[in-house]
N, C-alpha and C positions, 0 to 999 in steps of 0.2 A: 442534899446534892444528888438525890435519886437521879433528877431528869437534868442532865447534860446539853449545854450548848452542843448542838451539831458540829460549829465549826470550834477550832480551836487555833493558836497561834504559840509557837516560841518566839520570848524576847530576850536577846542576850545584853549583855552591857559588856564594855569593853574600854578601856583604859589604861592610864599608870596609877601606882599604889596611893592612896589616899587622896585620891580626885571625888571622893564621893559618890564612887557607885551604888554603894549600899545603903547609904542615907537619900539616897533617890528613890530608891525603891521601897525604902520604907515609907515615902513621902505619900509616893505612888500608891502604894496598895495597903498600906497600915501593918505589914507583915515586915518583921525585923529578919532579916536573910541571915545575920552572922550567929552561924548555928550553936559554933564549938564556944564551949569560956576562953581558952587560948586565942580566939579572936571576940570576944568581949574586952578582953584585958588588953590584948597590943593594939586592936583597933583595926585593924586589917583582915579583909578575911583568906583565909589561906585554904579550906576548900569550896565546894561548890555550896554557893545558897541557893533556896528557892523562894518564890514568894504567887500568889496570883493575883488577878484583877481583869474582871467584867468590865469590859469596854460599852459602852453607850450604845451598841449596836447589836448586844448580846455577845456576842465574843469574848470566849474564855481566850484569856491574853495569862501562857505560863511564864516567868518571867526567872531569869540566870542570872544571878551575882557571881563573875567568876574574877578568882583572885586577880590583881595587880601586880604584886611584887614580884621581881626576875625570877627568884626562889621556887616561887610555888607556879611558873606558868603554866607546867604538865598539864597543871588544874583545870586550867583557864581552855588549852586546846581540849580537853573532855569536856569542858562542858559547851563548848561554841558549839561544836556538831549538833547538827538539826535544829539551827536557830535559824527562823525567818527573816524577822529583822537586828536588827542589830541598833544599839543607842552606843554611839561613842562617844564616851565620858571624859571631859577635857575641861578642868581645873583656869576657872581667869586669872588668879593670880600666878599660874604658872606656866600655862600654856603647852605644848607638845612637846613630851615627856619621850625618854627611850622605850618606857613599854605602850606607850601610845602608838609607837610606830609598827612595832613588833607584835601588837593585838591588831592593827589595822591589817597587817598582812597576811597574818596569819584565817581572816575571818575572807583577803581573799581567795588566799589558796584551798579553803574548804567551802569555796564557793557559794556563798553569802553572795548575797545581789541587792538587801537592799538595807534602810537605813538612814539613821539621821543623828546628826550630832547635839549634846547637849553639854551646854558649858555653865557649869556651875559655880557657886561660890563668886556669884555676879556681885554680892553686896558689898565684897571685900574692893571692889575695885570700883573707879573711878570711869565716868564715860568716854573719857578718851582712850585710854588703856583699854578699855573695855572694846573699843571700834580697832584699837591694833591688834588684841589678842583675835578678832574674829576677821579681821584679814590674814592676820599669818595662818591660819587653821584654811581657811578660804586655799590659802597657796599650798598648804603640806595636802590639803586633799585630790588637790589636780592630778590626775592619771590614773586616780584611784576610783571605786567601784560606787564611792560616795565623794564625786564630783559634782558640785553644784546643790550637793547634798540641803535642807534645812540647817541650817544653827540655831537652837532655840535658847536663850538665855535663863539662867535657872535657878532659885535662891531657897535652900531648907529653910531660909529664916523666914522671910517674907511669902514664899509660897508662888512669888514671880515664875512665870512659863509654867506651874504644875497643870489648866487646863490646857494648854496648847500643846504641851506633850503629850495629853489623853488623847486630844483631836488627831493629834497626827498621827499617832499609835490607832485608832481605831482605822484612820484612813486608808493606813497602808495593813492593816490587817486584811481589811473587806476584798483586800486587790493578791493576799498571797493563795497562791492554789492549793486545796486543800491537799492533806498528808494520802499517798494513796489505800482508802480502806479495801481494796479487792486484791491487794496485795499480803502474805501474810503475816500475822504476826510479829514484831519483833522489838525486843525490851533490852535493849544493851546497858546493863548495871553499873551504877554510877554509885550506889550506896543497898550495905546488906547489917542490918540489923536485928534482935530479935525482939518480940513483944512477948511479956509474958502472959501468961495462958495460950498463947496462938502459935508461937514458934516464929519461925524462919523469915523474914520477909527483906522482899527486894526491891531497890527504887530505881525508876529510869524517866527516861521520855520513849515514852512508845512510837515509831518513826516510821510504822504501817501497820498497816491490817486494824483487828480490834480484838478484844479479848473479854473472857465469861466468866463469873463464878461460875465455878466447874468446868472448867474447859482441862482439857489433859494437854499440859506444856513439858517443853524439855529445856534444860540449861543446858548449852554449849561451852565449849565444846567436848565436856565431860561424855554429856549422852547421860543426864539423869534425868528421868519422867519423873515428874509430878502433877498434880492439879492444882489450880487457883482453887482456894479456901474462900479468899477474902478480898474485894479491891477495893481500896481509894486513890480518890484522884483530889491531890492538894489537902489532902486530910480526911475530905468526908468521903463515909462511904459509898458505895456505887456497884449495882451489876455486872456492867460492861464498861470498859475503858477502849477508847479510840485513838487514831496515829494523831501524835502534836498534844497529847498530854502527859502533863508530870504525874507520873502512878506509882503507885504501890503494890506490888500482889505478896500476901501471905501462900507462900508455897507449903503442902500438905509434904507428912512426912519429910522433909530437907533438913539437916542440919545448916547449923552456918559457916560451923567448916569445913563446907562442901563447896560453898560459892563464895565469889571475891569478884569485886569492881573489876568490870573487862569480862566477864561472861555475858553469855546475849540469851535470854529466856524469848522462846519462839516456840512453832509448832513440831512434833515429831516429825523427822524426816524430813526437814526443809532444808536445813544446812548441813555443808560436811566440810570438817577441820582441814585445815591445809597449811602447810609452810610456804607454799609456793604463790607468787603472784605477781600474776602481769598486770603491769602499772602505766598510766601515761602520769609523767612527774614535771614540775617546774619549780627552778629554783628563785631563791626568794633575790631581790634585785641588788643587797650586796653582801656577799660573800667574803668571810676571812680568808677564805682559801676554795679552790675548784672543791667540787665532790666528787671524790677517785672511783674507781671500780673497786669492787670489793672492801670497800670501807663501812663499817660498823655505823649504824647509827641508831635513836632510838625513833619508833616509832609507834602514830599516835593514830587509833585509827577506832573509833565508835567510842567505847570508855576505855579501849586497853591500851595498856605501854607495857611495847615487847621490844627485844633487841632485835634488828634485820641487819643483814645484811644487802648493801647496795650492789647489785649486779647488773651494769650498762652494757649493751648488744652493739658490738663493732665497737664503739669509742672507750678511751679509759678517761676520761674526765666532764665536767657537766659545768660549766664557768655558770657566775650568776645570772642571771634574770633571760634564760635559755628554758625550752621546751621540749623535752624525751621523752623517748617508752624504755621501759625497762623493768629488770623482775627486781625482786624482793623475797630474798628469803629469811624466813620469821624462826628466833629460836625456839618457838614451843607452838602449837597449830592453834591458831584461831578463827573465826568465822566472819564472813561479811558476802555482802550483796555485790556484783558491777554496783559500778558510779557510786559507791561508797567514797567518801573524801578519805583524804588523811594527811596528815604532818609530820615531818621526820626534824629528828633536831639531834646535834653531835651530844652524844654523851661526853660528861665531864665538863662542858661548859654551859655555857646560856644561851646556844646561838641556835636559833630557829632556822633550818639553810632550805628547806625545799615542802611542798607539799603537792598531793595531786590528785587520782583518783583510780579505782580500781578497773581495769578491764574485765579481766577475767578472774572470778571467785574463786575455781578450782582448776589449777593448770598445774604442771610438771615441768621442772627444767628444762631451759635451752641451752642450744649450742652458741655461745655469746659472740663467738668468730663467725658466725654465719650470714651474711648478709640477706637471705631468705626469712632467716628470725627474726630481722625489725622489720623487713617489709609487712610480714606477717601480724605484728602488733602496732604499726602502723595503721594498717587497714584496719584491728581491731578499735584501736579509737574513732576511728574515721567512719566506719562504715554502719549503716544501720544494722537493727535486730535479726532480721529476717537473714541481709546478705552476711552475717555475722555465723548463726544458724546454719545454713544450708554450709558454708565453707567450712562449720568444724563438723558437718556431717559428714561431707565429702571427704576429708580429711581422714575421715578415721576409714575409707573405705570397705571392703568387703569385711570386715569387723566389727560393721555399724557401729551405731552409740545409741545407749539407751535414753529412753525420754527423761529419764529424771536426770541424767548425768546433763545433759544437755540445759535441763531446769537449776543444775545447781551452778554450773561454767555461767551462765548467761541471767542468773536469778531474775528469773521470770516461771509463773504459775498458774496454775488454774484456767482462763479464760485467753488470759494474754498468751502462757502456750501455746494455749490450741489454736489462734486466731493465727500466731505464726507458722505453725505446719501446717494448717490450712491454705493459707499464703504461699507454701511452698507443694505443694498437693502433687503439682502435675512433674514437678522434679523428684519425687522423695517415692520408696517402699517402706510402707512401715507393714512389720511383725507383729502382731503380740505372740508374747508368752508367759501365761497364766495375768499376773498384774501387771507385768512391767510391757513396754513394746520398745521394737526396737526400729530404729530410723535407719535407712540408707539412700545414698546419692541410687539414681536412675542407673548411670554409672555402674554401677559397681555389681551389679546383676547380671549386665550387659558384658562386662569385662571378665564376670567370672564364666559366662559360658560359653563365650571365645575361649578362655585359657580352655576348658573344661574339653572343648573339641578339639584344642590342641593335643593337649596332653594326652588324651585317646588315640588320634592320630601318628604321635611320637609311638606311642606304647604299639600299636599294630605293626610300624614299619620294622621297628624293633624286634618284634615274637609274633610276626603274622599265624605262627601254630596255635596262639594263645588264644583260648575262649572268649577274652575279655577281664577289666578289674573287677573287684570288688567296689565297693562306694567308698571305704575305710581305705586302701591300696590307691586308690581313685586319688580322694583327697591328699592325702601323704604327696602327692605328684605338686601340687598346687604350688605355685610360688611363695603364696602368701594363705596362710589356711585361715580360711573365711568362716563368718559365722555359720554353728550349724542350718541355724532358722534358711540364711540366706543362701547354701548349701541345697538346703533338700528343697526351696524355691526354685535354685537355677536346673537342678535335674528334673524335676516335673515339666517344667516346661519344656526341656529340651525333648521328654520324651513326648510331651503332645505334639511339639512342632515336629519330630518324627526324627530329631535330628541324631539321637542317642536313640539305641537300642537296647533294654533290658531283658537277659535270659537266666532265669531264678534269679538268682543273685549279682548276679557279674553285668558289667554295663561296654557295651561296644557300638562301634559305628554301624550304621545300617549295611556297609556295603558288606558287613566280615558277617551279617548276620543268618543264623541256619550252615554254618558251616562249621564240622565237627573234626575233631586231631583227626579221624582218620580217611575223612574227605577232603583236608587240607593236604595228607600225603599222597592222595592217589591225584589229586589238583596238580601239587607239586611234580609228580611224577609226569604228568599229560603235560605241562608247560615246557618242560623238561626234553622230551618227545617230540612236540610240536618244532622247537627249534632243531632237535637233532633230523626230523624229516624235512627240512627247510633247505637242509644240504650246504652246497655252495653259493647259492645265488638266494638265500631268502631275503622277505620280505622287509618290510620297515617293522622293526621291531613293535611299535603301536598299532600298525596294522595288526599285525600277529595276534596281538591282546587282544584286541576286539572279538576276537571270534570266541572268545570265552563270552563274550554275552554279558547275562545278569551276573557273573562272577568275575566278570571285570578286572574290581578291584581289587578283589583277592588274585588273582591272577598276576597281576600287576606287584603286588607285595612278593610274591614268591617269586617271582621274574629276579626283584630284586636281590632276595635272598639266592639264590642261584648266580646270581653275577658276582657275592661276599665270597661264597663256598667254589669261585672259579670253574663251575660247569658251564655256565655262559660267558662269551669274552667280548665285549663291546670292542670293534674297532673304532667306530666314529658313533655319534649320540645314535643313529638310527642302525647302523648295520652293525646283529649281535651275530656272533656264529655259538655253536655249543661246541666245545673245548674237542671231542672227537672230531670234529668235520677238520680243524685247525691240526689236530695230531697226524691226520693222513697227509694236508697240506706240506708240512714239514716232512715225510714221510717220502715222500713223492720228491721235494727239493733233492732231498740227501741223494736217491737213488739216480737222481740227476745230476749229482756235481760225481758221482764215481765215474761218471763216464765223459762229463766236459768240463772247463774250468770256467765258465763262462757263463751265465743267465744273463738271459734279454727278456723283454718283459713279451716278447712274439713267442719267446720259446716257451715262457710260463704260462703262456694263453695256451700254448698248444699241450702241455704236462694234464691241461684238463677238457682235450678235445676240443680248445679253437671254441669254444661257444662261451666264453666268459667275458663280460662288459667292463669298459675301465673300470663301472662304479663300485665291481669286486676289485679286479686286477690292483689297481693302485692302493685301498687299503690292506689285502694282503700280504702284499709284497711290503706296504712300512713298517705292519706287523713282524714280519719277518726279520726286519731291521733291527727293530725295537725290538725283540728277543735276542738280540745277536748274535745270528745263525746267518745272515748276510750282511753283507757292507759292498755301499751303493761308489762304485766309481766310472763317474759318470752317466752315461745311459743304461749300464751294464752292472751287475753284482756278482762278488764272487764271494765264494765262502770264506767267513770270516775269520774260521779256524782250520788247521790243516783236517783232511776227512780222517783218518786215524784215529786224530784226539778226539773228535766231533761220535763215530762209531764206538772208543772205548768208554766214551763218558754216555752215552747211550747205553750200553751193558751195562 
């Protein structure tokens, strides 16, 4: 079995207990499935068989005997995963059984699509029984996924339907899409046995990619390397094994108490463990009871059954045959891909209540009261790859996400990757650094150096004496401290667009730039000056700045600081006076109330020689007010305190 059918197919069967799955498939392929003695002896088999058979069109067709009985179904949901079609086995003399129904549902919740039934043990019955049992089966499949499905009628004794089964198994083989090989690796362990002289060896169905003697794999989610020694596929040896076949690899070095059914042998670095998972779930159509929030249940997802806990976003319950997103937290971390299927069914009983499918592979807690967290995994079901992508790039902002984190959330690889940041090109910065690169929204480059001239701008108004930050002091400011990579991105530009200014080390705005502590104090000093020669009647305060020029804005910073330290005193947004012009003002008052009780606003024009405009006169005089050194009655003011108290609180 060197040279491999290209394509390959899983076939599962499905049923209730001793309908004859197993003796179909021995019929089928001359291969007896009931592996263990304990099901030689009872007749049932209680774990997984396997069995194969070359279809007439070349097609390796691998084929699933999974148990029946209520007892052993765990079996039954590990081994339906990754079956193409499905044959559901249904007994004439007895017709649709309880686990008939409960294997049919369970093969839709892990989204099975196609399929055909076969009703066996035709010689026991009679043709009229024979035309009822194959109308009621006609009526239990309505609404189901294998509606209008084949019936083929089917007898171990006589051999009746075994080519028509072939036919129609090859038919629907030719039409299933092959398993994706440019996907990588992965062998989710279903049986670990050892051979001796060889060691260690693992069985699965391989569910993508393909694998080498000698290829270097790792078992999840321990994180143990090894090599393939050795592969078969259905017994015989073989090089390479491909997605959609039942394999073997003898792992180098492994013990076998290292791995157990429910580990996933794949390539280093492809997957990473996680408790955490966002889910879109549907419950099965009838339920013993709703499914609560925070209710335990067991779940069944590639070969493993781990305990999760059920955590529903905004609601606390999930009635039957209802469609949700919701997480899953797993008591012990295991691995899987998006759109992995799975099954959950209540521990302590038999009751299979929901199954669904993986969103995201590697996520973290939500906030379950939040009504942003379901819109949010909403949209993850709903929306494609790409819009999928760019939203948890965006999401993670000035922080970015690195390329593989984003490969492992989204389990996508290699080509499909790239083709989706590619897709995204004109939106996204990517980084490298050394292997890894890191992805960011457009966004977020943009936003960091806006804050970035903020923050500069706060820091000058604040210490206009101040040189400037540091890059380190800089950052510290940030609201949200962004990645380095994306960091020393947004300074370089700012300083080619000329927007930031670098002197040795320290980073300031262009306009503070060339101006040194003790050129800002003699600045300070001239602005300071400037207003005190302005007198009574200066200018508009902007006006006045101006005439600093290219220093503008430093001029402007210090004005302000001068207005903190009360050497300047804005009356109104435009007319500032410096605090001595305003001390003589009041100076001049006082020595005018010793000699009259009276102020009019003609007498206060005349206190400064008759040449002052209302547009002094009336802010002065409110000034004066508002100090309360006068108080206005009527057209007229008089001093607000007796002159006495007003001269000894002067001394």
């Amino acid at each position: 079995m060197k040279n491999l059918p290209l394509k390959s197919v899983i076939v599962g069967t499905a049923g209730h207990v001793d309908h004859g799955k197993s003796t179909l498939i021995k019929v089928l392929t001359g291969i007896d499935p009931d592996r263990l003695k304990e099901e030689k002896e009872r007749g049932i088999t209680i774990d997984l068989g396997f069995a194969h058979l070359i279809l007439p069109s070349g097609i390796l067709a691998g084929i699933v005997d999974v148990p029946g009985h209520e007892r052993f179904i765990h079996n039954m949901v590990i081994g339906a995963g990754g079956v193409d079609i499905v044959m559901l086995v249904i007994a004439a003399d007895e017709g649709v059984m309880p686990q008939t129904v409960e294997h049919l549902e369970i093969c839709e919740l892990l989204g099975i699509k196609d399929g055909f039934v076969v009703l066996t043990k035709v010689d026991l019955v009679d043709e009229e029984l024979l035309e009822l049992v194959t109308e009621d089966v006609r009526e239990f499949l309505k609404g189901t996924f294998l509606e209008g499905a084949l019936i083929i009628p089917f007898s171990a004794v006589t051999l009746q339907g075994k080519e028509d089964i072939i036919k129609v198994l090859d038919e629907k083989a030719k039409k299933v899409r092959e398993k994706p090989i440019h996907k990588p690796f992965r062998l989710p362990i279903d049986g670990v046995f050892t051979v001796k002289g060889h060691g260690t060896v693992v069985r699965g169905t391989a569910i993508s990619g393909e694998v080498a003697v000698g290829d270097e794999v790792m078992v999840y989610p321990q994180g143990i390397l090894t090599k393939v020694r050795s592969i078969q596929v259905h017994g015989k040896p073989v090089d390479k094994a491909y997605a959609g076949m039942r394999t073997a690899l003898n792992l180098l070095n492994v013990s076998k108490d290292e791995v157990e059914r429910g580990n996933v042998v794949s390539l280093p670095g492809v997957l990473k463990p996680t408790q955490w998972l966002d889910v879109e779930i549907k419950t099965v159509r009838k339920l013993s009871k709703p499914l609560k929030n925070f209710e335990n249940l067991l779940l069944y997802i590639g070969t493993s059954e781990v305990l999760a806990k059920l955590i529903l976003v905004v609601k606390n319950e999930l009635p039957a045959n209802e469609r949700d997103v919701a997480q899953l937290f797993v008591s012990k971390p295991i691995v899987c891909f998006r759109d992995d299927r799975f099954i959950v069914r209540r521990p302590g009983t038999n009751e299979t209540v929901a199954g669904g499918r993986v969103l995201l592979a590697v996520t973290g807690r939500r906030k379950r009261t939040k009504p942003w967290e379901r819109e949010e995994l909403l949209f993850l079901a709903q929306g494609d790859l790409s819009e999928i992508a760019y939203y948890l790039i965006k999401k993670k902002g000035q922080r970015g996400l690195k390329e593989e984190d984003l490969s492992y959330s989204l389990s996508v690889y290699g080509q499909e990757l790239e083709h989706i940041i590619k897709s995204l090109n004109e939106k996204l910065i990517i980084i490298p650094e050394g292997q890894t690169r890191y992805l960011f929204a457009e966004s977020a480059l943009a936003e960091l150096k806006e804050e970035i001239l903020e923050r500069l701008e706060k820091y000058h108004q604040a210490n206009p004496l101040s040189p400037g930050l540091s890059k380190e002091a800089l950052k510290s400011r940030l609201s949200d401290e962004p990645n380095h990579l994306l960091y020393e991105r947004a300074l370089s530009q700012l300083l080619q667009e000329q927007k930031i200014h670098k002197d040795k080390d320290l980073y300031l705005l262009p306009q503070y730039r060339n101006v040194k502590s003790t050129e800002l104090e003699e600045l300070k000093k001239k602005v300071e000056q400037t207003f005190l020669k302005e007198g009574l009647t200066p200018r508009d305060a902007e006006e006045i700045l101006l005439d600093f020029g290219d220093k503008y804005y430093v001029a402007k910073e210090l004005f302000k600081l001068l207005q903190r330290e009360n050497i300047l005193i804005p009356l109104t947004e435009k007319l500032v006076y410096h605090r001595d012009i305003l001390e003589e003002v009041k100076r001049k008052v006082f020595d005018y109330f010793e000699r009259n009780k009276e102020l009019t606003v003609s007498a206060f024009r005349d206190l400064f020689g008759g040449n002052l405009s209302r547009k002094y006169l009336i802010p002065l005089l409110e000034y004066l007010d508002k100090e309360k050194i006068t108080l206005r009655v009527g057209d007229k003011r008089v001093l607000r305190k007796p002159l006495t108290q007003v001269l000894t609180t002067k001394t």
